[in-house]
ZADO-1210 file (C-alpha; in nm, 4 decimals, padded with zeros to 6 digits):
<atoms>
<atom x="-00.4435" y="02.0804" z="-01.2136" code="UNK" pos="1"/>
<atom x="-00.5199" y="01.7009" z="-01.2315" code="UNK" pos="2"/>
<atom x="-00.6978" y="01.5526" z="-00.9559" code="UNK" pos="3"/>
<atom x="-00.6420" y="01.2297" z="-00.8049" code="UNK" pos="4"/>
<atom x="-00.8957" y="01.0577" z="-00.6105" code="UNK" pos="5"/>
<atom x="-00.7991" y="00.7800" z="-00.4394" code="UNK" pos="6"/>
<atom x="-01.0174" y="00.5164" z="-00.2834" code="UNK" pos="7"/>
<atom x="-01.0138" y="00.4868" z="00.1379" code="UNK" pos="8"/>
<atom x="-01.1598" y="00.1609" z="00.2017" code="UNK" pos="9"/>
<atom x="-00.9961" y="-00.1305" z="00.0582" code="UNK" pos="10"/>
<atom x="-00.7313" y="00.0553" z="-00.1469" code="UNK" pos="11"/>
<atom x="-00.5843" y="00.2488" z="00.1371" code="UNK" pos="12"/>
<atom x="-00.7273" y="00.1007" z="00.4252" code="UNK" pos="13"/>
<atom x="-00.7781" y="-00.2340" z="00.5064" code="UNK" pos="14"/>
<atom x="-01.0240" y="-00.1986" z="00.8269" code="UNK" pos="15"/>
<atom x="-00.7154" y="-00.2906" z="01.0229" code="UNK" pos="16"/>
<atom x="-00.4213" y="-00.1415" z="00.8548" code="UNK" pos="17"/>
<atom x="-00.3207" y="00.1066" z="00.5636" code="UNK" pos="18"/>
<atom x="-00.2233" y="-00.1528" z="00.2660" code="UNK" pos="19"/>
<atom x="00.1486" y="-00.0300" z="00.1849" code="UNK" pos="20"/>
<atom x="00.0751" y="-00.0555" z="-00.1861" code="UNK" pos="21"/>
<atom x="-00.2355" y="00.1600" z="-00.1239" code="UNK" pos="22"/>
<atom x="00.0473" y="00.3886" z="00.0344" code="UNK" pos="23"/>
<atom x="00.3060" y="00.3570" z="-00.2433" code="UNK" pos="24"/>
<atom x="00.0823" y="00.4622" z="-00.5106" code="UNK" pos="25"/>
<atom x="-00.0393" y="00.7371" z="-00.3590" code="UNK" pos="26"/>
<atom x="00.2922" y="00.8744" z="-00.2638" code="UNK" pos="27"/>
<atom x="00.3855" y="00.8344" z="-00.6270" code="UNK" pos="28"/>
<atom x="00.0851" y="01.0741" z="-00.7483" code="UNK" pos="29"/>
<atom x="00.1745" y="01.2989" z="-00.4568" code="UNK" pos="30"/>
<atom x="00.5135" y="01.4061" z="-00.5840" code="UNK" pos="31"/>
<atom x="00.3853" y="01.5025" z="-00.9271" code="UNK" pos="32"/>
<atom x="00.3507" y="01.8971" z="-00.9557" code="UNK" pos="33"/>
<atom x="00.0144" y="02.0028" z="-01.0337" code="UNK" pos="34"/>
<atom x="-00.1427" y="01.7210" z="-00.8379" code="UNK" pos="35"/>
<atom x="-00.4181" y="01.7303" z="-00.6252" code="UNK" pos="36"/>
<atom x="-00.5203" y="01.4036" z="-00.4187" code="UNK" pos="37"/>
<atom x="-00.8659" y="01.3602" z="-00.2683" code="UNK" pos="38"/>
<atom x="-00.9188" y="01.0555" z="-00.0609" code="UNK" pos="39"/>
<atom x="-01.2836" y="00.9639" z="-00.1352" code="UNK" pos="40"/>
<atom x="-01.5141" y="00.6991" z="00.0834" code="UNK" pos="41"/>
<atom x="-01.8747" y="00.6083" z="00.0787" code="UNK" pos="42"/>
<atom x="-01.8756" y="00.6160" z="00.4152" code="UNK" pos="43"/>
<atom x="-02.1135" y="00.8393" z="00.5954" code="UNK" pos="44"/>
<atom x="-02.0439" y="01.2064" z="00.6795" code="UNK" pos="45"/>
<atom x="-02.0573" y="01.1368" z="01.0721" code="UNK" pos="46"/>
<atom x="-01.6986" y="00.8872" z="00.9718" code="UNK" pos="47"/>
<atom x="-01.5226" y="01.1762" z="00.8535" code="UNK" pos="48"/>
<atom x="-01.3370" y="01.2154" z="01.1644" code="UNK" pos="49"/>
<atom x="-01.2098" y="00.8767" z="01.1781" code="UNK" pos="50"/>
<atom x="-01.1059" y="00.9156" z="00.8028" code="UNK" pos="51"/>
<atom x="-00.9225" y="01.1627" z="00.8757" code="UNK" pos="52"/>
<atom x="-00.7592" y="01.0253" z="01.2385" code="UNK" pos="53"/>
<atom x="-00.6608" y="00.7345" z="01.0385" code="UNK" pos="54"/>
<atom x="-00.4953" y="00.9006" z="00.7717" code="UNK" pos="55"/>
<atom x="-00.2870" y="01.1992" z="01.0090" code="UNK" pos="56"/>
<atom x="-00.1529" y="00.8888" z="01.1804" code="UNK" pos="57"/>
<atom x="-00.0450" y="00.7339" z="00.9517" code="UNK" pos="58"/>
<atom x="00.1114" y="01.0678" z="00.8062" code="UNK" pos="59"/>
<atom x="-00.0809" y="00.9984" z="00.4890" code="UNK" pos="60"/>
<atom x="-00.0540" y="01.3013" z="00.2847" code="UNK" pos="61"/>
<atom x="-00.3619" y="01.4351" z="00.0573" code="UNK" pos="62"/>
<atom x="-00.5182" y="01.7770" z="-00.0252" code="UNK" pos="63"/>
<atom x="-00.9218" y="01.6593" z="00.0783" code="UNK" pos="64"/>
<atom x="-01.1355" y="01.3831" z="00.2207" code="UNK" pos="65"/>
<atom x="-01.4688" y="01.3520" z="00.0786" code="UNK" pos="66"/>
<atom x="-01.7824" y="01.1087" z="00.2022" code="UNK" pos="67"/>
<atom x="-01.8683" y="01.0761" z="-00.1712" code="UNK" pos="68"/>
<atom x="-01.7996" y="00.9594" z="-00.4845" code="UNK" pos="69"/>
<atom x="-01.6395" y="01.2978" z="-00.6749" code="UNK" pos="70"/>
<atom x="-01.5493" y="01.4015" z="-01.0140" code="UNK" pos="71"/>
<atom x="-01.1739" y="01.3253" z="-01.0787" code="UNK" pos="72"/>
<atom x="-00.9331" y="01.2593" z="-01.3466" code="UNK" pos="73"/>
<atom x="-00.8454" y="00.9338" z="-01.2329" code="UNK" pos="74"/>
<atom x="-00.9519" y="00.6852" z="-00.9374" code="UNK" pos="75"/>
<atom x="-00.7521" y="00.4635" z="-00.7925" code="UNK" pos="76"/>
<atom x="-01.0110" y="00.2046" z="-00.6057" code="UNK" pos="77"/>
<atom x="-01.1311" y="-00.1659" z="-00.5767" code="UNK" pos="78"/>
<atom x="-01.3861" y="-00.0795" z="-00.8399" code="UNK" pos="79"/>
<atom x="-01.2602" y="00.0889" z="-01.1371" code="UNK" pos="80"/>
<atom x="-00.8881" y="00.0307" z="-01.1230" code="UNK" pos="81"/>
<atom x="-00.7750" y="-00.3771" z="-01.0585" code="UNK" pos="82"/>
<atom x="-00.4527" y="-00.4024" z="-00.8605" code="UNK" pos="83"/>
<atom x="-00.2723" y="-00.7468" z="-00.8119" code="UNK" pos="84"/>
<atom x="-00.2111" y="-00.6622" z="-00.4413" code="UNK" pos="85"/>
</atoms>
């Protein structure tokens, strides 16, 4: 199984909005069999819920939200990966 971990704030989430491209990319991994996505955030454990509000609203699909940095195959986020938004 590969595991995708995909960065909350400021790849998927603006503070405001979720960024579309955020979106489209992470719809793109999501189709792929043998996938699992894992929206990560350094955000506290106590913001979990809002994470996760934020995301079922939006009908934002993923397999786990984690308040941490994680071990993944690849991340997707304002740090490692650069994306010409």
């Amino acid at each position: 199984m590969r595991v995708i971990a995909i960065d909350f704030d400021n790849t998927l989430y603006d503070g405001i909005d979720i960024i579309e491209k955020g979106r489209a990319l992470l719809m793109k991994y999501y189709r792929e069999p043998d996938t699992c996505i894992i929206i990560y955030t350094a955000r506290r454990w106590e913001d979990f819920f809002i994470v996760k509000t934020i995301l079922d609203f939006e009908r934002i699909p993923y397999d786990a939200i984690v308040c941490e940095k994680l071990r993944a195959d690849l991340y997707i986020d304002d740090k490692a990966e650069k994306f010409e938004w």
